[in-house]
VEXDREN-2710 file (C-alpha; in Angstrom, 1 decimal):
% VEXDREN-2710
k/r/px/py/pz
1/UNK/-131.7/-137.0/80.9
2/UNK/-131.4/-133.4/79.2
3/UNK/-127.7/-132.4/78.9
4/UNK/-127.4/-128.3/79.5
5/UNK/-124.7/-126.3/78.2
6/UNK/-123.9/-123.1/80.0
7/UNK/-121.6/-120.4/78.9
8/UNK/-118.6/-119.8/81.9
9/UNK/-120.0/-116.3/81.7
10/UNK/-123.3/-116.7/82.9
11/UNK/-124.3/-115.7/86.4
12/UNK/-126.0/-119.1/87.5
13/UNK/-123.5/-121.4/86.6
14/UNK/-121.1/-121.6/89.4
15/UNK/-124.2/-122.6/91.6
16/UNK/-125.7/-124.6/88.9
17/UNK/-122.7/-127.0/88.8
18/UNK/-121.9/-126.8/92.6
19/UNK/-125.4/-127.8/93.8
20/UNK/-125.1/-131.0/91.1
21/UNK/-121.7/-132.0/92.4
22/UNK/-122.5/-131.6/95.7
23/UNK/-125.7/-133.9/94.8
24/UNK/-123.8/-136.7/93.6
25/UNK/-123.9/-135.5/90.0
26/UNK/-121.2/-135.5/87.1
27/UNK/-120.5/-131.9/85.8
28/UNK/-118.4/-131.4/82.7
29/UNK/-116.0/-128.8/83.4
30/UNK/-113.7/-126.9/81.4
31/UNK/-109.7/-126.3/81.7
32/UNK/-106.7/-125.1/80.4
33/UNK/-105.8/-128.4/79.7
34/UNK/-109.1/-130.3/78.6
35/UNK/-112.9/-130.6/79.3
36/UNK/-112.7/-133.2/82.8
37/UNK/-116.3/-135.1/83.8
38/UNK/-116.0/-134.2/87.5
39/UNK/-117.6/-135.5/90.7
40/UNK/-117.3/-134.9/94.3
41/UNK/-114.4/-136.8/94.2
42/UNK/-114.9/-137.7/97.8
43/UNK/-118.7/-139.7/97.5
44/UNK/-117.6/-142.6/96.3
45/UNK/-120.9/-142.9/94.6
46/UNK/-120.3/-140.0/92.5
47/UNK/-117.1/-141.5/91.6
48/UNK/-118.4/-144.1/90.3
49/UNK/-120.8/-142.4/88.0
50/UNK/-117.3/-141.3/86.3
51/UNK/-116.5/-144.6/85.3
52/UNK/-119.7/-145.6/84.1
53/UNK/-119.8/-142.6/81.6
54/UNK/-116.7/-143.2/80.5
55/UNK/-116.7/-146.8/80.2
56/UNK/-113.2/-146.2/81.9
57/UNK/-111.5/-149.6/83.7
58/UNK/-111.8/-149.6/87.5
59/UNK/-107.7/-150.0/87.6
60/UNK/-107.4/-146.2/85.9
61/UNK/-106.8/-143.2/88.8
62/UNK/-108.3/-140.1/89.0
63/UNK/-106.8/-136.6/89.3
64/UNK/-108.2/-134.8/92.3
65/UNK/-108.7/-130.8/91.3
66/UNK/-108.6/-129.0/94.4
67/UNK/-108.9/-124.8/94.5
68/UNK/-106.1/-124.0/96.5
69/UNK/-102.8/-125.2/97.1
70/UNK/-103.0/-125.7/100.5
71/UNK/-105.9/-127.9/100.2
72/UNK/-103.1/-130.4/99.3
73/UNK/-102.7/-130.4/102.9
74/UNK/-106.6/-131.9/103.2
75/UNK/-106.2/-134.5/100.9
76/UNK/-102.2/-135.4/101.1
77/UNK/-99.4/-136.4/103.8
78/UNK/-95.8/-136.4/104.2
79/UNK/-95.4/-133.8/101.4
80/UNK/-92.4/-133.3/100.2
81/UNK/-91.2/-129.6/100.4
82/UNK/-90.7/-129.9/96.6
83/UNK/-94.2/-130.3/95.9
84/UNK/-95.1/-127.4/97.1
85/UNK/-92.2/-125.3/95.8
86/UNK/-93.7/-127.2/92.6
87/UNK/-97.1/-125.8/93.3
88/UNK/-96.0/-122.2/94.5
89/UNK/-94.2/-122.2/90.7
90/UNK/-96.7/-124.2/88.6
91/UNK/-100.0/-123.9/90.3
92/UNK/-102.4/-123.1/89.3
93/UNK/-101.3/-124.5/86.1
94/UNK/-101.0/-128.1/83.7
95/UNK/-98.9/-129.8/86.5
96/UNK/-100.3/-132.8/88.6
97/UNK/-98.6/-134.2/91.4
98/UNK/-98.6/-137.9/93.2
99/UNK/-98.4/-137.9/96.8
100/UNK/-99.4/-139.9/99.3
101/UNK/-103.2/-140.0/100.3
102/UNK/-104.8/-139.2/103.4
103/UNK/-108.1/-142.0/104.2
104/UNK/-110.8/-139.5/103.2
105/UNK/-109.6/-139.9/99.6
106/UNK/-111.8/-142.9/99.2
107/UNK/-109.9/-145.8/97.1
108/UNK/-112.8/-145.7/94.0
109/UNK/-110.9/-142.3/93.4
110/UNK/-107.1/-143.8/93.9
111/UNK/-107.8/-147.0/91.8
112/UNK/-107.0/-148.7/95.6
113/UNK/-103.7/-147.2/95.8
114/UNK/-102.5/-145.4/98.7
115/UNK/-101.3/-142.6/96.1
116/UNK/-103.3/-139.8/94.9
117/UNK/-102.9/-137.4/92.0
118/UNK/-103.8/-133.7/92.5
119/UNK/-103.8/-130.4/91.2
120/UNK/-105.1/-126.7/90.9
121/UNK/-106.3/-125.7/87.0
122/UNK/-105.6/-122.7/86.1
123/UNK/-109.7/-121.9/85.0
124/UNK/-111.1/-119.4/87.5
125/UNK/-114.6/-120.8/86.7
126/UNK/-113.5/-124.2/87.4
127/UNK/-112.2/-123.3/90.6
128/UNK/-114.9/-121.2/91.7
129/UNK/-117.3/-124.5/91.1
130/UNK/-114.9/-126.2/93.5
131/UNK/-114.9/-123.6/96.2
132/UNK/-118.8/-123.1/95.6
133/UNK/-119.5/-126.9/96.2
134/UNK/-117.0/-127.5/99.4
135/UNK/-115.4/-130.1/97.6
136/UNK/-112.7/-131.5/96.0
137/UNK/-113.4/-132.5/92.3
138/UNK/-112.0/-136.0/90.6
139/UNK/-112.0/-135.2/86.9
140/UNK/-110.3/-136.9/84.1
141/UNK/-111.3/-135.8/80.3
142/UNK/-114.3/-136.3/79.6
143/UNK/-114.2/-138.0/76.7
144/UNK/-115.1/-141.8/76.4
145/UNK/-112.5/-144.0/77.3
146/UNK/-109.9/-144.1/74.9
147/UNK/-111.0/-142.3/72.4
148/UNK/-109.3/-138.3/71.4
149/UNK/-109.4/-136.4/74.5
150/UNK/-111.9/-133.6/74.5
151/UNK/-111.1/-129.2/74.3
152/UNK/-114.2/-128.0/73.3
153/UNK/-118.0/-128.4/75.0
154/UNK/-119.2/-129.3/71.5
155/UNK/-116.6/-132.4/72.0
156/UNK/-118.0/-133.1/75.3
157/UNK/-122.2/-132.6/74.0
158/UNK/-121.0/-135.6/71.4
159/UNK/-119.9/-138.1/74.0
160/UNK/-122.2/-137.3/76.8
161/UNK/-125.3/-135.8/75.7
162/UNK/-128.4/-137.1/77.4
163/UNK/-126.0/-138.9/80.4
164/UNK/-124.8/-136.1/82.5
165/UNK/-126.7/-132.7/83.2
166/UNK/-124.3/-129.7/82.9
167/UNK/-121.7/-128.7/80.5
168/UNK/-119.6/-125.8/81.6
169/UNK/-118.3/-124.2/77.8
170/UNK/-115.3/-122.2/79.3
171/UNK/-114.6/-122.2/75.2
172/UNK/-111.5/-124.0/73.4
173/UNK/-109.0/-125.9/75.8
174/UNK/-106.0/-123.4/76.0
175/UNK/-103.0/-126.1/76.5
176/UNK/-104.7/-128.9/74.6
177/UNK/-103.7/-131.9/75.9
178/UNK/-103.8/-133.4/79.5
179/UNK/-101.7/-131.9/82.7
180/UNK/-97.8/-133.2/82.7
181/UNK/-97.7/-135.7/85.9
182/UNK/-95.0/-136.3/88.4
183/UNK/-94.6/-138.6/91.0
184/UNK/-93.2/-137.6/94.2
185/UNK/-93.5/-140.4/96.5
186/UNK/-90.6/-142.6/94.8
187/UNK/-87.0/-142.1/95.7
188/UNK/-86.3/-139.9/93.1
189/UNK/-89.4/-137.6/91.4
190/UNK/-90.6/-139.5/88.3
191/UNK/-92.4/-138.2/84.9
192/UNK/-95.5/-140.5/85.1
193/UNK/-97.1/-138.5/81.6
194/UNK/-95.8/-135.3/79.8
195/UNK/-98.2/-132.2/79.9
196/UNK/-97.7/-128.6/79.0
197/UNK/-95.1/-128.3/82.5
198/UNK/-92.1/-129.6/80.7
199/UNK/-89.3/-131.9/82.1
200/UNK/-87.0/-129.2/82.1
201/UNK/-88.5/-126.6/83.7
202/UNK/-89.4/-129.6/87.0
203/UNK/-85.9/-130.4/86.8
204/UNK/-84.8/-127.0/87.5
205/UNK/-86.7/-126.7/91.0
206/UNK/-86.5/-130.9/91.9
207/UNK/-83.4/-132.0/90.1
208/UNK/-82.9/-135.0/88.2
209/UNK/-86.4/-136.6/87.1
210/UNK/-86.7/-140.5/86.1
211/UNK/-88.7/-141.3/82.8
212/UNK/-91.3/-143.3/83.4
213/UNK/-90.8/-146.0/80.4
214/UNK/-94.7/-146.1/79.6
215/UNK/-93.9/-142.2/78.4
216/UNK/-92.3/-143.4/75.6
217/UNK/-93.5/-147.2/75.3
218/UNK/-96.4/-150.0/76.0
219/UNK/-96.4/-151.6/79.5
220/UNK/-98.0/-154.8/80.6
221/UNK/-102.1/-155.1/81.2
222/UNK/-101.6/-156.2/85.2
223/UNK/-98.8/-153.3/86.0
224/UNK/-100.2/-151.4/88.4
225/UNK/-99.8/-147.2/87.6
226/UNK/-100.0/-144.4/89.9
227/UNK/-101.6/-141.9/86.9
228/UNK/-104.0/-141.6/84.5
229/UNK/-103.1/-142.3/80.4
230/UNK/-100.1/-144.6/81.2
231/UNK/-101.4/-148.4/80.3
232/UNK/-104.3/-148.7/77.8
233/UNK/-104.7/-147.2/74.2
234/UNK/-105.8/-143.7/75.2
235/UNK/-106.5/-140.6/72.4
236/UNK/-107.4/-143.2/69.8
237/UNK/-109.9/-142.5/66.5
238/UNK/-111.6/-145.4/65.4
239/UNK/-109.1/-146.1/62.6
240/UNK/-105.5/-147.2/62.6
241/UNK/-103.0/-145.0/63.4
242/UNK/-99.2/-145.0/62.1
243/UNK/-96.4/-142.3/62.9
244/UNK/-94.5/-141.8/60.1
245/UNK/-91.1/-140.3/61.1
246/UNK/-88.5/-139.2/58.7
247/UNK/-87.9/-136.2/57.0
248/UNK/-91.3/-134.3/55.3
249/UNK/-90.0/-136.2/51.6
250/UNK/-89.0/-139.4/53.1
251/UNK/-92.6/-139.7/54.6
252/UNK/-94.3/-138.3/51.3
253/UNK/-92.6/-141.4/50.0
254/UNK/-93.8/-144.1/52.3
255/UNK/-97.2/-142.8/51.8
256/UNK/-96.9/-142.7/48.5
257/UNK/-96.8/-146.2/48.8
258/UNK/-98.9/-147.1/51.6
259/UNK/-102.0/-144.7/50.9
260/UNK/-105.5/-146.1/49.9
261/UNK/-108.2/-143.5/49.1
262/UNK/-109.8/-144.3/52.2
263/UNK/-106.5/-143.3/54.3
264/UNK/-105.8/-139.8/55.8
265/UNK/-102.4/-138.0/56.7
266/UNK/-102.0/-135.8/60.0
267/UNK/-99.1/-133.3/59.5
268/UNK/-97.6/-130.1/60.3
269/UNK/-99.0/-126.7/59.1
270/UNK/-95.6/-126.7/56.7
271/UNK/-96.4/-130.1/54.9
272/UNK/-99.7/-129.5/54.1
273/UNK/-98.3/-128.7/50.6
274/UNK/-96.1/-131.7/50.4
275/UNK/-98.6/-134.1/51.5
276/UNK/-101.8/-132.5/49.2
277/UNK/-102.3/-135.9/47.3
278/UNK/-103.2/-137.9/50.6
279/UNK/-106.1/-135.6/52.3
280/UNK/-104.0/-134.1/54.8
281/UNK/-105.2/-132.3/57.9
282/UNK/-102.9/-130.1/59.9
283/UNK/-102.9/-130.0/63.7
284/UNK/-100.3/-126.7/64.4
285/UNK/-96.9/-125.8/63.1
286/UNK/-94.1/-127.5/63.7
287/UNK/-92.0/-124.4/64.4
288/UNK/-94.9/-123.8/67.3
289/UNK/-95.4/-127.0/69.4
290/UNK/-98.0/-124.8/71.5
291/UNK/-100.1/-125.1/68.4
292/UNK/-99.4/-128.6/68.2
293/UNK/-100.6/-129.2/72.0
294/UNK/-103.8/-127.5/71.3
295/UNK/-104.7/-128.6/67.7
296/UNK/-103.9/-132.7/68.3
297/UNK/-107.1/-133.8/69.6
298/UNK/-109.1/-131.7/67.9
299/UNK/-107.8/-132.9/64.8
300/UNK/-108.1/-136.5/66.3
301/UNK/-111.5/-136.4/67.1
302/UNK/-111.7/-134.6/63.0
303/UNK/-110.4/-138.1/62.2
304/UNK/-112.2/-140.2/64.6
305/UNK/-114.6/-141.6/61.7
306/UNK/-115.2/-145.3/60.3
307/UNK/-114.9/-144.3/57.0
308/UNK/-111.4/-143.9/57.3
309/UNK/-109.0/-146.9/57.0
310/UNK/-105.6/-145.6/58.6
311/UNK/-104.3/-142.3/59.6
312/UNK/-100.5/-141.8/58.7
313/UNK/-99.4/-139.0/61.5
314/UNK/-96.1/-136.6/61.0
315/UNK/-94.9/-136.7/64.8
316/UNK/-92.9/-133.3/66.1
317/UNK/-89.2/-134.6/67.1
318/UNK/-87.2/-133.0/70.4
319/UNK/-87.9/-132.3/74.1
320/UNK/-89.8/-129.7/76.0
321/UNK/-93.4/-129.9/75.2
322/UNK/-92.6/-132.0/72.1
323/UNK/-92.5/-134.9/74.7
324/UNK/-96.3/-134.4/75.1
325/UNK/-97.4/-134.5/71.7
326/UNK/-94.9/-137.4/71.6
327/UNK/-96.5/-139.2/74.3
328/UNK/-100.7/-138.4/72.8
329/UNK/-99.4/-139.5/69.4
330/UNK/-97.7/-142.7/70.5
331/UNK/-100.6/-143.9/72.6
332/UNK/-102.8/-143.3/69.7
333/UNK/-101.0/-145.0/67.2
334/UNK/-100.6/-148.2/69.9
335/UNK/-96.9/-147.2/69.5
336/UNK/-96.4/-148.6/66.1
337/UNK/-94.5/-146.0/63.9
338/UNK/-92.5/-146.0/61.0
339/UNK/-88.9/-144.8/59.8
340/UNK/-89.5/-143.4/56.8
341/UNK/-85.9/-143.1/56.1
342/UNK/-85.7/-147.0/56.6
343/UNK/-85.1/-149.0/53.5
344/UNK/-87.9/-152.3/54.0
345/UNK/-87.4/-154.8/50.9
346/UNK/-89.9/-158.1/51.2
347/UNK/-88.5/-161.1/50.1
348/UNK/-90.3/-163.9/49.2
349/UNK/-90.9/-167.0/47.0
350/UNK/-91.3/-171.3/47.0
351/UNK/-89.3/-173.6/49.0
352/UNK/-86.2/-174.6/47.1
353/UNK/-85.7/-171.7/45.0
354/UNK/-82.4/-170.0/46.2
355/UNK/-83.8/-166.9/48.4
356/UNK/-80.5/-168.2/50.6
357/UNK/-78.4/-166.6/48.2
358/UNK/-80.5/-162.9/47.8
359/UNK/-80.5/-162.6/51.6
360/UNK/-76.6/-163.0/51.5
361/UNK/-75.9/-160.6/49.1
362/UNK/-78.2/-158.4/50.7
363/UNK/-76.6/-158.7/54.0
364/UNK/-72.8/-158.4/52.1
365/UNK/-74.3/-154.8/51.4
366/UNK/-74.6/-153.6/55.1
367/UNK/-78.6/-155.0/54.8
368/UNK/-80.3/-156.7/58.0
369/UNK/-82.0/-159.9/57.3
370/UNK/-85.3/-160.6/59.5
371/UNK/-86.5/-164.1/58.9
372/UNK/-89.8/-164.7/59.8
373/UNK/-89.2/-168.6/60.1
374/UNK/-86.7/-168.1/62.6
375/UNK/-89.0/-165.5/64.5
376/UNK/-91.8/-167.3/64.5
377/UNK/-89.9/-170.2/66.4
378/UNK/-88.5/-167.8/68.7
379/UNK/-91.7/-166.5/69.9
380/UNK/-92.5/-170.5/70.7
381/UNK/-90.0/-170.4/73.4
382/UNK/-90.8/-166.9/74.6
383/UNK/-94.3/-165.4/74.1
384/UNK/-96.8/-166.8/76.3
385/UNK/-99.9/-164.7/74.8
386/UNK/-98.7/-167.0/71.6
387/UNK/-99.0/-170.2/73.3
388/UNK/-101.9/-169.4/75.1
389/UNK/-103.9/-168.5/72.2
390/UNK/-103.0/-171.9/70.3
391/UNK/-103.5/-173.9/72.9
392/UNK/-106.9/-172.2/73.3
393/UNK/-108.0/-172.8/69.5
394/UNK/-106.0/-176.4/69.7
395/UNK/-106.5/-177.5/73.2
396/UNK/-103.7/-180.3/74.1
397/UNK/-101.1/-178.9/71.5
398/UNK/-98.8/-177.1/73.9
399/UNK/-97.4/-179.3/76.7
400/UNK/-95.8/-177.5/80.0
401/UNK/-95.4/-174.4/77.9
402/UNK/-94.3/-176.1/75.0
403/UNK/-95.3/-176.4/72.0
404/UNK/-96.3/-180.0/70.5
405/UNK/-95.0/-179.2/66.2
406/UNK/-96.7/-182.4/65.7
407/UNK/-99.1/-183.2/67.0
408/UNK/-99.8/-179.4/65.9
409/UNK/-99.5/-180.2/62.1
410/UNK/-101.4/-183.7/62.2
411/UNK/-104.0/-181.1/63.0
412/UNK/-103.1/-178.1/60.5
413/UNK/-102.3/-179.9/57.9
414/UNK/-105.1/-181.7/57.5
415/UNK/-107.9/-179.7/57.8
416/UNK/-108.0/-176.1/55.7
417/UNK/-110.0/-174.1/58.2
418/UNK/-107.6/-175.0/61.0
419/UNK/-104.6/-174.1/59.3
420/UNK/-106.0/-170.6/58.4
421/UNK/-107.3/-170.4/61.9
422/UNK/-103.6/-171.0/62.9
423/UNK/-102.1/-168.6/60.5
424/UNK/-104.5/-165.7/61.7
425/UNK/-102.9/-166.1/64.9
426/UNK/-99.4/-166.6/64.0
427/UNK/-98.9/-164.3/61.3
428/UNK/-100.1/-161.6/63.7
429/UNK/-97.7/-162.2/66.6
430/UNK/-95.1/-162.2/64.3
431/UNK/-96.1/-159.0/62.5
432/UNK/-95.8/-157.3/65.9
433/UNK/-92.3/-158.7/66.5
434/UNK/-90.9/-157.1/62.6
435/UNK/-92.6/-154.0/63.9
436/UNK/-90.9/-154.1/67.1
437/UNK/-87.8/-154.8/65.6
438/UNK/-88.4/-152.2/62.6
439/UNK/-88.5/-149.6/65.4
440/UNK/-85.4/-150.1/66.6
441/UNK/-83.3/-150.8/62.4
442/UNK/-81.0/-148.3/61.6
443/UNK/-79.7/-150.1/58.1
444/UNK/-81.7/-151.9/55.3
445/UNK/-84.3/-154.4/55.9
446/UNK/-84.9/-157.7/54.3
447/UNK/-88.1/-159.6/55.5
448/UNK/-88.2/-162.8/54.7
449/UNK/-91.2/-164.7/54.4
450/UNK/-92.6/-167.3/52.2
451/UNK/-96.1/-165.6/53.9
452/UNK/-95.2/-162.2/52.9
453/UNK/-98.4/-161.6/51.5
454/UNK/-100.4/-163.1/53.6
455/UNK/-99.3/-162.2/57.1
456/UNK/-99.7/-158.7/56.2
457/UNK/-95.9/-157.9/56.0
458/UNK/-95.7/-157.3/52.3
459/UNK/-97.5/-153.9/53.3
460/UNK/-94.6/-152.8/55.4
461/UNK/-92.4/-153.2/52.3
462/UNK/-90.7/-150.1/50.4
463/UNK/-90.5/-153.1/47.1
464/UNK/-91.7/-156.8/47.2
465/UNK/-89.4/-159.2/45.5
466/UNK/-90.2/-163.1/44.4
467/UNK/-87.2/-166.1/44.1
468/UNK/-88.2/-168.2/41.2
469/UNK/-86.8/-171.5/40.0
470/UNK/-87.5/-174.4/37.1
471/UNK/-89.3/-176.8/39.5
472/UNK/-86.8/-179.6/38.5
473/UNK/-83.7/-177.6/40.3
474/UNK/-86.1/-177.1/43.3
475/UNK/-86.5/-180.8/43.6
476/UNK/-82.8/-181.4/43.5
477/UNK/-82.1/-178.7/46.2
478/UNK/-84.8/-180.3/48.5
479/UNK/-84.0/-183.4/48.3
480/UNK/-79.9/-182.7/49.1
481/UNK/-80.8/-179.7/52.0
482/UNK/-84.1/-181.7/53.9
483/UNK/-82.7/-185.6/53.1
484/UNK/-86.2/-186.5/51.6
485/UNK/-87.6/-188.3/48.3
486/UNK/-87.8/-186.3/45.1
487/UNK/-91.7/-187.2/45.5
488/UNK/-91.9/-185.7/49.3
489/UNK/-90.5/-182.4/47.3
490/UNK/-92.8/-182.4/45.1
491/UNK/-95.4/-182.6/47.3
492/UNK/-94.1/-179.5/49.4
493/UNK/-93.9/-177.3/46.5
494/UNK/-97.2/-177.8/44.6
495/UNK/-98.6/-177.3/48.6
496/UNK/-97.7/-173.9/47.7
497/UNK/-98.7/-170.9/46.0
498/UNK/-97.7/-171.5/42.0
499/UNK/-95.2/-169.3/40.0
500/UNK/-97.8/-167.6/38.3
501/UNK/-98.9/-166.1/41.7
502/UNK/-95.4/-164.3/42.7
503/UNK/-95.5/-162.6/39.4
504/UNK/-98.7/-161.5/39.5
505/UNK/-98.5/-159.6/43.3
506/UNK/-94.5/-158.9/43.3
507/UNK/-92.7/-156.0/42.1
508/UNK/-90.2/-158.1/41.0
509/UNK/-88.6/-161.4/40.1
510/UNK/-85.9/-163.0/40.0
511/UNK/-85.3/-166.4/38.7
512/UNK/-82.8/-168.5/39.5
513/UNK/-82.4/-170.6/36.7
514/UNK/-78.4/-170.6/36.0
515/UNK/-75.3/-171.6/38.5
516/UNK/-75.0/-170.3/41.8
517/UNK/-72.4/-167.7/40.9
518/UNK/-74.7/-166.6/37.9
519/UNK/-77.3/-165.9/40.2
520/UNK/-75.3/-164.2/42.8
521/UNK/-74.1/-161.7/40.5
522/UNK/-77.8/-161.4/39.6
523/UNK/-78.3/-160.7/43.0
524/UNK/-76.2/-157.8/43.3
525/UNK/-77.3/-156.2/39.7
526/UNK/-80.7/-156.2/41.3
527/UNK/-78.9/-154.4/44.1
528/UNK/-77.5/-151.8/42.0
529/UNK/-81.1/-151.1/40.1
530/UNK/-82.5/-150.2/43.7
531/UNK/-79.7/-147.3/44.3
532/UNK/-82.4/-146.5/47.3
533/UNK/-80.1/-149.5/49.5
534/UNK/-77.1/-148.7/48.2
535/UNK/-77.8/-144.5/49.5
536/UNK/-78.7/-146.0/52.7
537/UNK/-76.0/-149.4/53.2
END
């Protein structure tokens, strides 16, 4: 199939893309929020030509674009005399509405639901398409699924060319990011995705407006949503994406650490000079989030290339349209971000060597102590998506939802490959869970981990720090604290890694190889060296 492009200005195109939609065709059309791929959102055949493109899952709804307001009343019932207060204020505009849905809305269109998401765009072309072809248009943006949203036609060409016939280039995206969304058939009207119609400014005409809570976080694979963007990854490049939050030196700090030349930093117009080491790439100024609405996919899509290994993203803080850019960035990143401010110290080393008595000290000076152990057997008793995948890779191991340690480790502990096949699963549940709990530190962090290294955590780390002790005091404190034989201890330490390799990936060391006291006060000093905790205790 040849993919057309045709300028918003030229005389044909209204009847161009009106005669394809009305033929069961998909029609890339242009807003002033994004380019939408849009069908006669009535033939569910057409509809389903949407998803195909896309690669979009069957569970996602569309937004029905209609021309006029009072086509709501074609499409909708039991409207709510907000909505169309709503519509008389915001319409045409970046404001989508949930309301109930009349049959003719076929269910391909409402994911099944008997919801339906509408609204008028404020392009004149796009709505003289919709009044051309008699029809009411379902159109999300048109870029694959998942991936950075599209505001240009060029954006649209790259994901589509040669599987739809007509590209309508109305030019760049004016708002930049998808229509705000609110649901009017609960109790009490409900912010289903923010959009360039802020919270405020809906609160003024419909009063107080409930927070969806997958705005600002993930929510589970079977929930059922009433709106587009709200459960899977959406606005994603192809590389990792972390939100670095903090003020602009804090984060210049973390990615000081963090950065790898393969890495790239997203940031405001003002930090491009702070951040000039790690490739940066603006996306607006942060003294102008209407910059940062239009400039964010864009930008993504700039940074939507293999070559790159992780994007570190400078997030705008506040309400009002912040919220959106909030929301885009968030689902990009897979909601994992970063306090730059936060003080992360990784704290390793063998079995037996005294890391009991760093952690307490670190703790004495207002630190929090995550240990990993202790996490990991926590997720045991609660995270099913755990179990499930051990069981899967060690069928038998996990017994009425729990799981059998030892039948487990006659397994493990025996056989290389399975251990590491273990550890790959493991060390990545509990990753998420220090991440999870990261977000929500406000003091110092110790993680503890005799995996540090290789669960991926030491990368989370501000410094890296290794317990050492003379192997013959390690002995002596395993036999007393586990109630084994000196030669069972001595078989658990030379299981695992040597001195030698602490020292060669730590920042630093510290051996405990005098009394307890001696090496408390050691503790401390090595406190006081990293004034960083101390600032922040």
């Amino acid at each position: 199939m040849q993919t057309k492009i045709l300028c918003a200005d030229d005389k044909q195109v209204v009847s161009a893309a009106a005669e394809l939609l009305v033929n069961g065709e998909l029609v890339a059309i242009p807003t002033e929020t994004v380019y939408g791929l849009s069908a006669d959102g009535l033939n569910p055949e057409a509809v389903a030509k949407i998803f195909k493109a896309k690669g979009r899952p069957q569970d996602n709804p569309l937004i029905l674009h209609i021309a006029d307001a009072r086509d709501m009343e074609k499409f909708c019932h039991s409207i709510p005399e907000s909505a169309w207060t709503l519509a008389e204020t915001f319409w045409p505009g970046p404001l989508t509405m949930v309301l109930p849905a009349k049959d003719i809305v076929p269910k391909c269109t409402t994911a099944g639901l008997p919801t339906v998401a509408v609204r008028c765009p404020d392009c004149e072309i796009t709505r003289e398409i919709i009044r051309k072809a008699g029809v009411p248009v379902a159109a999300p943006s048109a870029n694959l699924s998942g991936k950075p949203s599209t505001t240009t036609a060029e954006h649209v060409y790259h994901d589509h060319n040669g599987k739809i016939p007509l590209i309508v280039d109305g030019g760049p995206c004016r708002v930049g990011v998808e229509s705000t969304i609110l649901d009017l058939t609960d109790e009490k009207p409900r912010l289903l995705r923010p959009g360039g119609i802020t919270l405020e400014a809906m609160a003024q005409i419909v009063g107080e407006i409930v927070i969806d809570k997958a705005v600002t976080g993930s929510i589970d694979k079977d929930t059922v949503v009433k709106a587009p963007g709200m459960k899977y990854r959406h606005y994603a490049p192809e590389c990792s994406v972390i939100i670095v939050d903090g003020s602009t030196e804090a984060a210049a700090r973390y990615i000081g650490k963090h950065f790898s030349p393969n890495n790239r930093v997203l940031c405001f117009e003002e930090e491009l000079q702070a951040f000039s080491d790690f490739a940066p790439l603006s996306y607006g100024k942060e003294a102008d989030t209407d910059t940062l609405l239009a400039g964010l996919f864009a930008a993504l899509r700039e940074l939507d290339d293999p070559s790159i290994g992780t994007v570190f993203a400078r997030c705008p803080a506040g309400s009002g349209k912040a919220m959106a850019v909030q929301n885009r960035l968030l689902k990009a990143a897979g909601f994992h971000r970063v306090n730059a401010e936060l003080f992360v110290l990784g704290i390793t080393g063998g079995t037996g060597c005294g890391k009991t008595t760093l952690l307490k000290a670190f703790e004495a000076i207002g630190g929090v102590v995550m240990d990993c152990d202790a996490i990991y057997h926590q997720l045991l008793k609660t995270d099913t998506v755990l179990l499930g995948a051990i069981e899967n890779r060690f069928p038998g191991c996990v017994e009425d939802g729990t799981l059998n340690r030892k039948k487990l480790g006659l397994i493990v502990f025996s056989d290389p490959a399975a251990l590491a096949d273990l550890n790959a699963i493991t060390h990545g549940a509990v990753k998420a869970e220090v991440l999870r709990r990261l977000d929500l530190a406000t003091a110092p962090v110790a993680i503890d981990a005799i995996g540090l290294f290789e669960g991926g955590l030491a990368a989370l780390c501000d410094v890296t720090v290794a317990v050492t002790a003379p192997l013959d005091d390690r002995i002596a404190r395993l036999t007393i604290r586990d109630n084994i034989t000196p030669e069972q201890a001595k078989l658990r330490i030379h299981a695992q890694k040597p001195e030698s390799w602490f020292r060669e990936n730590c920042d630093y060391i510290l051996e405990n190889n005098g009394t307890a006291s001696n090496f408390q006060e050691k503790c401390f000093a090595f406190f006081d060296k990293l004034s960083i905790i101390k600032e922040k205790a």
